[in-house]
NUKOL-247923 format. One record per residue (C-alpha): x, y, z. Coordinates in steps of 0.001 Angstrom, whole numbers. Layout:
<sites>
SITE        px        py        pz
SITE         X         Y         Z
...
</sites>
This chain:
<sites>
SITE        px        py        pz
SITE     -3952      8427     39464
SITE     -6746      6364     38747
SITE     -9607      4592     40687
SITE    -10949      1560     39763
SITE    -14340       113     40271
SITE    -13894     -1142     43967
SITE    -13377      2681     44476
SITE    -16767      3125     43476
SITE    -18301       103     45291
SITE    -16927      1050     48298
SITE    -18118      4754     47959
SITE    -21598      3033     47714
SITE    -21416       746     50778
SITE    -20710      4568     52595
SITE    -23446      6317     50762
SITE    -25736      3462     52457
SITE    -24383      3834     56053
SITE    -24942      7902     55441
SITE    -28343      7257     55184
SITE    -29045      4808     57711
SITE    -26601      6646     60333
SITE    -28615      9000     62992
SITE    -25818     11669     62504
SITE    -25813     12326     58970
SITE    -22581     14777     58927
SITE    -20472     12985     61122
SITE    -21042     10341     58779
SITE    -20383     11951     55609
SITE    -17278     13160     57269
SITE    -16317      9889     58426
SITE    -17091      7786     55443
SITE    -15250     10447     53250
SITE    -12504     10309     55487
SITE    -12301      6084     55602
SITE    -12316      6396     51621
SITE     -9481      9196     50905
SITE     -7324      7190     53686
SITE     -7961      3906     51886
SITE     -7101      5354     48618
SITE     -4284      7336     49707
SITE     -2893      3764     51397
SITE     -3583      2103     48364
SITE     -1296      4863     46062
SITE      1190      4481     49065
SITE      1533      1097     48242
SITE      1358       946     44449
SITE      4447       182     42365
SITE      5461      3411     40879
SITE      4999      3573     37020
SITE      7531      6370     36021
SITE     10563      4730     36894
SITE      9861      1516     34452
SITE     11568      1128     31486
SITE     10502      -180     27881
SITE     12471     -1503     24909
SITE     10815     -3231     21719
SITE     11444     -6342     19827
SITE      9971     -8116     16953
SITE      8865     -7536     13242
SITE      9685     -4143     11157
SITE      8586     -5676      7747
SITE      4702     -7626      6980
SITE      3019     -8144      3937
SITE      -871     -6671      4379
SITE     -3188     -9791      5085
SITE      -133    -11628      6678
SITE       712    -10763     10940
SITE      3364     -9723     12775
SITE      4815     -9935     16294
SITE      6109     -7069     18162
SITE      7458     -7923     21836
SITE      7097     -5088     24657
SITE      9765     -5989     27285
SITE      9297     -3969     30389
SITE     11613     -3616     33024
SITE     10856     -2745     36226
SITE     14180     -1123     38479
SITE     12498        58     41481
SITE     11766     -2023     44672
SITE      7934     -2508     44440
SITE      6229     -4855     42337
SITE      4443     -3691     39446
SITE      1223     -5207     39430
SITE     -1949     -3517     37404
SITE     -2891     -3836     33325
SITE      -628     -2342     30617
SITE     -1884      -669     27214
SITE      -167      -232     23693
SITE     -1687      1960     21848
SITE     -1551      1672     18029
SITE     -3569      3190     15510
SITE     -6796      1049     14891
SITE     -5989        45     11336
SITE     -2909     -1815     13069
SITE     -4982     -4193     14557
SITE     -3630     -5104     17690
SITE     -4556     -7901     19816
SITE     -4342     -7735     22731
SITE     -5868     -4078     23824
SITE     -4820     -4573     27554
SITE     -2010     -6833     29208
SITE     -2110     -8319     32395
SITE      1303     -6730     34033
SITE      2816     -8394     37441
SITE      7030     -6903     37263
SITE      8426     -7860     40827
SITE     11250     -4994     41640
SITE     14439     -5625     39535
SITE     13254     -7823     37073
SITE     11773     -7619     33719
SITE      8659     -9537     31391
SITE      8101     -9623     28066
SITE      4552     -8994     26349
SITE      3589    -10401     22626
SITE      1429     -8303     20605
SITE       393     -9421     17588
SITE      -420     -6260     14601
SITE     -2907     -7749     11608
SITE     -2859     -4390      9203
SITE     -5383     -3435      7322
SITE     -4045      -759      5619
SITE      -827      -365      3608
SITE      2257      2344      5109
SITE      3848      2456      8147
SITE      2332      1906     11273
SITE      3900      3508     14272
SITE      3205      3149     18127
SITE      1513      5911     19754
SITE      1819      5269     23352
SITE      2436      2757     25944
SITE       134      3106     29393
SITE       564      1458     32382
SITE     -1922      1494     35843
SITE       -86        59     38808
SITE     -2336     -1336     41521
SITE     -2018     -1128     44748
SITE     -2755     -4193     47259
SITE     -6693     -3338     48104
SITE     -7286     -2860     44299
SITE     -9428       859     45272
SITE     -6879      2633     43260
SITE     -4079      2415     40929
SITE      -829      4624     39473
SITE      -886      5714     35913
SITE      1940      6910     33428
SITE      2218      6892     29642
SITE      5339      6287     27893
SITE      6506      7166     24628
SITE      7831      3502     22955
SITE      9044      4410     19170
SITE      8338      1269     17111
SITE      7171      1084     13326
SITE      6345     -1630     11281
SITE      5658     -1007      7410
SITE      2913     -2763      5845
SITE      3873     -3784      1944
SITE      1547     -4360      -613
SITE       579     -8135      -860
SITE      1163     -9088     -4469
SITE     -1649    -10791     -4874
SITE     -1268    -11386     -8734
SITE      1503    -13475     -7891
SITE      -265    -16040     -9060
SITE      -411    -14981    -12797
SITE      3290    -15076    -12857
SITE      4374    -18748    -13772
SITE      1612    -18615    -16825
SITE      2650    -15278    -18540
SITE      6612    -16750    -17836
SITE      5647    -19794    -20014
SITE      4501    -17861    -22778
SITE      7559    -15218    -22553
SITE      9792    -18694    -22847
SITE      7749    -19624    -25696
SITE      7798    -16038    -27130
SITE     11980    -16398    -27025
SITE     11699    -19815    -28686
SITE      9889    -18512    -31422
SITE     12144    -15583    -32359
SITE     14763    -15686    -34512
SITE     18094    -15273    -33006
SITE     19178    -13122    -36054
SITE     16712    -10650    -38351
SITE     17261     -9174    -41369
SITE     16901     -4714    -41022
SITE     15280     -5558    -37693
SITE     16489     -4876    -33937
SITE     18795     -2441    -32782
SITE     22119     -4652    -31760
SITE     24929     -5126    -35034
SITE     25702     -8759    -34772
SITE     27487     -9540    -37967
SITE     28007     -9308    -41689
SITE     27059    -11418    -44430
SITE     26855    -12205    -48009
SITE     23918    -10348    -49836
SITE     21230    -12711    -51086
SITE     18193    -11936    -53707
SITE     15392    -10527    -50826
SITE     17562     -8590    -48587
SITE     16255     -5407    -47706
SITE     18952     -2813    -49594
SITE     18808      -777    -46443
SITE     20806     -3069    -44619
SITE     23545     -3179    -47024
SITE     27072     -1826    -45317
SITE     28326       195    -48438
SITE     31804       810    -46870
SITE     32415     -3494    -45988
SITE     30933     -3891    -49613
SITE     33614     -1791    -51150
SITE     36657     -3154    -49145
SITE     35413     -6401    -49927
SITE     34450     -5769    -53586
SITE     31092     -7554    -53054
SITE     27936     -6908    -51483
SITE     27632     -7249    -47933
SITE     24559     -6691    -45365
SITE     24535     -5935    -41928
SITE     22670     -8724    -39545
SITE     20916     -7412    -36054
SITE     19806     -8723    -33074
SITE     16722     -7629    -31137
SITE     17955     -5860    -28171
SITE     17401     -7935    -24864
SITE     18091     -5395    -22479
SITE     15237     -2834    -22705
SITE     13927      -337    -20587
SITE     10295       104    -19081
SITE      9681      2645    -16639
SITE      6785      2191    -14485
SITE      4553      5601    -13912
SITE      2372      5569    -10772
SITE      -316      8123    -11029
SITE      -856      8746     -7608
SITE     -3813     11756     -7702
SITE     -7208     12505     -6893
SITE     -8445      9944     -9267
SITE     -6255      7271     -8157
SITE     -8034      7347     -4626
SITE    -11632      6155     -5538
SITE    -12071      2404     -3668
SITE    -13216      -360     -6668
SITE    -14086     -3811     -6509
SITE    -14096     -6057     -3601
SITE    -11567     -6455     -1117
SITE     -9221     -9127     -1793
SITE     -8166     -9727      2009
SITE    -10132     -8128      4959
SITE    -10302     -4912      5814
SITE    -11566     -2616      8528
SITE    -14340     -1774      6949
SITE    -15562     -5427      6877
SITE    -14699     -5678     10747
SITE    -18359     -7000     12809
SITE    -20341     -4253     14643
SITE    -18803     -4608     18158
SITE    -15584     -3724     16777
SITE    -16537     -1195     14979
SITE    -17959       381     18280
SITE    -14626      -352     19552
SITE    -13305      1745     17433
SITE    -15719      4762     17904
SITE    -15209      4230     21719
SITE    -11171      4812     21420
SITE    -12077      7648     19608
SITE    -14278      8872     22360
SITE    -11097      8198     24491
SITE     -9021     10391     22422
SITE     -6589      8188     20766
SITE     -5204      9021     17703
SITE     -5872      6938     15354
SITE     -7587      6609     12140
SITE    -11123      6232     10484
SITE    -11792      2727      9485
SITE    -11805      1936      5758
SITE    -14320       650      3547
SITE    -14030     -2135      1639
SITE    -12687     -2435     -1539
SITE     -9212      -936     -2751
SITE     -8329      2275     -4323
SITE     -7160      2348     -7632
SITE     -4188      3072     -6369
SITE     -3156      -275     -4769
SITE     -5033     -2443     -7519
SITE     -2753      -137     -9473
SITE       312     -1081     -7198
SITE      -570     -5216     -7833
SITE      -134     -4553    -11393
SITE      2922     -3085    -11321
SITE      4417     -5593     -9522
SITE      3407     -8531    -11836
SITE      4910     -6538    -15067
SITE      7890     -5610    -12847
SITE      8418     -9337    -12292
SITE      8114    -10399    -15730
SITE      9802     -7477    -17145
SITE     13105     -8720    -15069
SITE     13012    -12121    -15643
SITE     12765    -10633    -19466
SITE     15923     -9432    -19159
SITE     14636     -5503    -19096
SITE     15628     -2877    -16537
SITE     13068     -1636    -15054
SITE     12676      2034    -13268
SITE      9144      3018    -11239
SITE      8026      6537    -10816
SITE      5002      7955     -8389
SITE      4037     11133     -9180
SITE       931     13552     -8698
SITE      1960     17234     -8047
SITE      5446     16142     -7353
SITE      7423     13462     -7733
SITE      6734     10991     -4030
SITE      8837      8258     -5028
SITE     11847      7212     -7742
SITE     13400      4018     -8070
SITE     16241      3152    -10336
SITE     19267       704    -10695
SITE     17571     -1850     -8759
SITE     18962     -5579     -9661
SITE     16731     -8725    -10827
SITE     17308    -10023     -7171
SITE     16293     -7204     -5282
SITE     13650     -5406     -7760
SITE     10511     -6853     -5954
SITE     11717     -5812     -2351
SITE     12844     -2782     -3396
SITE      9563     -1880     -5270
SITE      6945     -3150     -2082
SITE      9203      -876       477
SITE      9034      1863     -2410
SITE      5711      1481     -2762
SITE      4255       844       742
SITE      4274      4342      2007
SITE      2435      5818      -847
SITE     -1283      6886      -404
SITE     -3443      9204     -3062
SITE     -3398     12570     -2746
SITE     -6783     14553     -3444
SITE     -4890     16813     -5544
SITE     -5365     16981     -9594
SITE     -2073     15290    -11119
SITE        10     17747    -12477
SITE       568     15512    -16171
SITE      3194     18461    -17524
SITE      5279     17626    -14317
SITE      4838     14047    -14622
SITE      6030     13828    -18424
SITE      8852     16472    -17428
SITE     10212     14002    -14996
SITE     10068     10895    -17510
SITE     11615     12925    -20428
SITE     14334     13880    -17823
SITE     14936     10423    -16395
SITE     14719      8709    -19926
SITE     16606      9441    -22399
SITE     16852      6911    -24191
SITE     13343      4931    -25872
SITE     11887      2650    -23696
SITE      8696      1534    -22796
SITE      6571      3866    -20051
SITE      3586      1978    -18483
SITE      1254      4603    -16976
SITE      -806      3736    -14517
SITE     -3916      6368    -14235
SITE     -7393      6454    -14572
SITE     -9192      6786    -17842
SITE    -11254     10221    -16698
SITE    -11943     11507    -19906
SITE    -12213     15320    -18010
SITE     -8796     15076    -16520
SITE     -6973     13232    -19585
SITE     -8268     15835    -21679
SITE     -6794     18636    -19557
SITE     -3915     17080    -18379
SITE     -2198     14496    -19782
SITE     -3431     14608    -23499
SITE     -2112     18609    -24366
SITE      1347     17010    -23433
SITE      1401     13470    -24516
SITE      2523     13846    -28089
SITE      6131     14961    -25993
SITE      5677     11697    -24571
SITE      4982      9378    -27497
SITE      7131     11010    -29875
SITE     10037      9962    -27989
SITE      8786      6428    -26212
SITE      6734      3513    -26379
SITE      3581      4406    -23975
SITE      1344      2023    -22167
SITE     -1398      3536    -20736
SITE     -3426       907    -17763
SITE     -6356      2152    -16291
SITE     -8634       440    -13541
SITE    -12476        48    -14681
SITE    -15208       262    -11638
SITE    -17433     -3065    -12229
SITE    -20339     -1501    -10719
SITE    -20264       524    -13484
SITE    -20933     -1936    -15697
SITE    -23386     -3708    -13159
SITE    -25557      -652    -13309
SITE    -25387      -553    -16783
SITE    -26833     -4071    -17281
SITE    -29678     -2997    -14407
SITE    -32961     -1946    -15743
SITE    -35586     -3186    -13676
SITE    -37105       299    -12002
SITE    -37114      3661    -13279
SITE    -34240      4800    -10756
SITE    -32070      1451    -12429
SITE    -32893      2681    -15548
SITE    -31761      6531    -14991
SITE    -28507      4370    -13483
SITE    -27718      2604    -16679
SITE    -28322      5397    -18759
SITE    -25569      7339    -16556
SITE    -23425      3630    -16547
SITE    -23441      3908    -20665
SITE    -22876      7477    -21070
SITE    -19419      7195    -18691
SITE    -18658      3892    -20761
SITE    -19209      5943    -23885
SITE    -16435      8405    -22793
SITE    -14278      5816    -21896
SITE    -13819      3973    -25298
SITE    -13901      7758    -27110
SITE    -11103      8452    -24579
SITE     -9532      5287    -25462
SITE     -9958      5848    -29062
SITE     -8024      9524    -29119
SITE     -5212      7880    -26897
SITE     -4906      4877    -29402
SITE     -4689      7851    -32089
SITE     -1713      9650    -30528
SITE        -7      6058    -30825
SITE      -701      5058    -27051
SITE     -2125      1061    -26344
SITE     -4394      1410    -23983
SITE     -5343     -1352    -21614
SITE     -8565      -828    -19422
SITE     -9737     -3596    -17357
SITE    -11808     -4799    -14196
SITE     -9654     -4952    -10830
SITE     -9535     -8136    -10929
SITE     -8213     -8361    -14519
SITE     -6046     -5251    -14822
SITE     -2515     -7459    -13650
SITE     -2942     -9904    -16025
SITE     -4522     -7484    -18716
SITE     -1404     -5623    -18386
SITE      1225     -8226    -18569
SITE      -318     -9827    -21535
SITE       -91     -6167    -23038
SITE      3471     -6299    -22500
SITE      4329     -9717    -24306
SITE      1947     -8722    -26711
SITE      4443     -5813    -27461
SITE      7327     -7870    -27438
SITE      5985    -10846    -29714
SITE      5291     -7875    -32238
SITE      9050     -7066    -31840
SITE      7900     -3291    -30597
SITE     10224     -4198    -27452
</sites>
């Protein structure tokens, strides 16, 4: 049950005759009396709320920045109308619109309600509950009844560095132009044999063909098209710090009233979550990078794999054609979120070795934090490189580098001087990864997709893929 502001007016109006009636308790008695009977006549009358039914409709899949539409159709079996407001509860990083629904469901019949969800956050979004408050004809007081009403819709990433694709393709068609479609001691796939000629390399000479054929022959390769890179998500504590600016809104950009919105349904105890700042974690700028290099790695011709791992491994993908390798990366990806655990790196280069057996190339997507590199990740890379081609991309915070160029006041200056020192560890960190054979690509979040993909043809115009 619920009572609704004419309730309250009405209790007023009574409170005034009280004090203007010559027999106080009669009145009280009387007024209090008139009110319950009013109510009670009101419930009488209501449409009952238990009895409805609810079925969804609408959008399971949205890209974050884009909307969807989920329909509510409720049905109404009794005899009574339905008449009142309706509520869908979501979690606040959903974004609803509208909070409340106007709800008028004559008896046996049935209306359907559009919401539409504007995300804000990557993952899956699930409804919490749906609550109804059935009015009854004076409007004093009203039925209520929440219903459970499973519905999810996953939020992908947005793949914003889209855009970078159709430039780095020219350049891998011009890359393919430029190579020769047959090397000399080069590549990995036999394609023929030949004549030897005055500058062969003598390593390439096929001893066994040369003595059948009572000359001397040499073997003729070509560079293996159908490589391997496996994509490594580093999804720990150090993949969870928020960098740059926020490339689409986000809740924490939302105007004051609606952040007091958001406090109020708090207050109310719904269950929902704290609104974000902006900027995105390393994780998703991390997750936008991927994506580009997956794209370009397929249209290459490679096979690509993706890994996330932190203490475990939260997500595998393998097989996946060049048709369905983007969709099947976003849905991998979507439900991932950084864990403020330390990454276990021993784990994470167990599961590559075991998943890889063959070279290929891994990109590693982590943060360059020279403390946890150099207990993590560096006592167990040479078990990495030894066997594969690493690619280590890290995402650089540009207010570092803002603070760093800030000297203005004494506190700016004490900034800077802590700006330069964590530069400083960077490039020595750099420097002792670049050592143990790893490149190394560490750029603004703005500049790490691009950064990264250009890494990648830079390998294969230097025939290292």
């Amino acid at each position: 049950m619920a009572l609704t502001g004419r309730a309250g007016l009405l209790a007023v109006l009574c409170a005034v005759v009280v004090l203007v009636a010559p027999r106080s308790v009669l009145a009280i008695v009387g007024a209090g009396l008139l009110l319950l009977a009013l109510i009670v006549f009101d419930l009488a009358l209501a449409g009952g709320v238990r009895e409805l039914r609810f079925r969804r409709d609408g959008d399971r899949l949205v890209r974050l920045g884009q909307a969807a539409r989920v329909d509510l159709i409720v049905e109404n079996p009794g005899r009574r109308r339905v008449r009142g407001v309706l509520r869908d509860a979501w979690p606040p990083s959903a974004g609803v619109t509208p909070r409340h629904l106007p709800l008028d469901v004559p008896g046996g019949e049935s209306r359907r309600l559009a919401l539409t969800l504007s995300p804000t956050r990557r993952g899956d979004r699930e409804a919490v509950r749906v609550t109804v408050r059935s009015l009854g004809p004076l409007g004093i007081a009203a039925r209520q009844g929440s219903h459970h009403v499973p519905w999810s819709v996953r939020v992908l990433p947005p793949f914003l560095s889209r855009k970078h694709l159709p430039s780095r393709l020219a350049r891998l068609r011009e890359l393919e132009g430029l190579h020769p479609a047959l090397v000399r001691g080069q590549g990995t796939e036999f394609d023929s044999l030949r004549e030897y000629v005055v500058g062969d390399d003598v390593r390439s000479i096929d001893w066994r063909a040369s003595a059948r054929r009572h000359d001397v022959v040499v073997r003729t390769w070509r560079p293996e098209r159908d490589r391997r890179v496996l994509i490594v998500l580093d999804t720990g504590r150090t993949s969870a710090g928020r960098v740059g600016a926020a490339p689409i809104p986000l809740a924490g950009e939302i105007p004051a009233a609606a952040r007091q919105a958001d406090a109020q349904r708090a207050l109310d105890g719904f269950r929902g979550e704290i609104p974000i700042p902006p900027g995105w974690p390393r994780l998703d700028w991390s997750m936008d990078a991927a994506l580009l290099l997956a794209a370009l790695a397929a249209r290459a011709g490679d096979r690509v794999d993706f890994l996330a791992h932190d203490r475990s491994v939260r997500a595998w993908l393998s097989g996946a054609g060049r048709t369905e390798l983007l969709s099947s990366l976003v849905n991998a990806m979507a439900p991932i979120e950084a864990e403020l655990v330390e990454a276990d790196s021993s784990g994470m280069v167990a599961a590559v070795l075991a998943r890889a057996k063959r070279r290929c190339l891994v990109v590693l997507l982590t943060d360059l934090n020279s403390a946890s590199l150099e207990e993590g990740l560096l006592p167990v890379l040479p078990q990495l490189s030894s066997r594969h081609l690493v690619l280590l991309a890290a995402v650089s915070d540009p207010k570092v580098a803002a603070m760093a160029a800030t000297r203005g006041t004494a506190e700016q200056v004490y900034d800077a001087a802590a700006a330069e020192r964590l530069a400083a560890d960077r490039r020595a960190i750099t420097a002792r990864l670049r050592r143990h054979g790893v490149e190394v690509v560490d750029a603004p979040p703005d500049e790490i997709a691009p950064a990264l993909a250009d890494a990648y043809l830079a390998l294969k115009a230097a025939g290292r893929l």
